[in-house]
N, C-alpha and C positions, 0 to 999 in steps of 0.2 A: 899854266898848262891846262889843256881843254883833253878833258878824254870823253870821248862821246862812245854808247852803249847801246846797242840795238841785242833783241833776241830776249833769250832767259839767263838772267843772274844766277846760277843755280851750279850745286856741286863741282865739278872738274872745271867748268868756264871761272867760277869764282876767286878755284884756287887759284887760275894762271892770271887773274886779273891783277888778284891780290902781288902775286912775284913780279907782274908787267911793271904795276904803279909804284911799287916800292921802289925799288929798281933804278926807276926815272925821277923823281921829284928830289927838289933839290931845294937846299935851304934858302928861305926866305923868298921863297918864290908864292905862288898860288895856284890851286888844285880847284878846278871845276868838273865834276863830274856831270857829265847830260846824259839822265836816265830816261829822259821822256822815249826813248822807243823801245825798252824795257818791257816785257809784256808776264814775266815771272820773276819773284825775286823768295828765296827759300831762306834758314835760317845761314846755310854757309853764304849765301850772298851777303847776309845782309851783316855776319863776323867779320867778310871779306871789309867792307866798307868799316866798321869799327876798329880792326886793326888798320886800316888805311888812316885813318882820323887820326889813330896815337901816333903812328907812322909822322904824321904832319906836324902832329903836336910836338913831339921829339923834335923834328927839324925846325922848327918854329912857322910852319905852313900853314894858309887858312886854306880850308875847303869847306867846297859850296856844294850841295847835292840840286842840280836840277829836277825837278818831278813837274808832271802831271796832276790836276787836283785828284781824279778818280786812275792813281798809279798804285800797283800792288805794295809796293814797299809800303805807300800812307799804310795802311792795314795791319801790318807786319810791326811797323812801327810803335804804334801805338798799342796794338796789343805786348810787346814787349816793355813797354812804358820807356820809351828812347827818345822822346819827343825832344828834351832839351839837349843833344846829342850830339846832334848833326846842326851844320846852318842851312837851309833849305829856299832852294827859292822856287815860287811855283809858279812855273808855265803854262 
């Protein structure tokens, strides 16, 4: 499953992201997120996406974060020390 993201990952959008994705994925399937047109991403964004990950983990789903090399999440990321986290692939 391809979910593609444009705008800011941030507070209320996060939360309805988090309800959409859960929602839909389904076991033993595959989750890509394409965040390249993502232009904010806050800390409920970026909870959003780590309970999405257990979410997957639970169902036995791989997910993939597309980014950007210079995308706000890298930042967020790593200042959170997340880096081995996520699978990330960069566009």
């Amino acid at each position: 499953m391809l979910v593609s993201l444009k705008g800011a990952l941030v507070s209320l959008a996060a939360l309805d992201l988090k309800a959409t994705i859960n929602d839909q994925v389904s076991s033993d399937d595959k989750l890509v997120i394409d965040l390249t047109q993502v232009t904010d991403v806050d800390t409920t964004g970026l909870n959003t996406l780590y309970q999405t990950r257990m979410r997957c983990d639970h169902k036995n789903v791989d997910m993939l974060l597309k980014l950007t090399s210079i995308h706000p999440l890298k930042e967020l990321i790593k200042l959170t020390r997340s880096e081995g986290h996520f699978d990330i692939e960069w566009a």
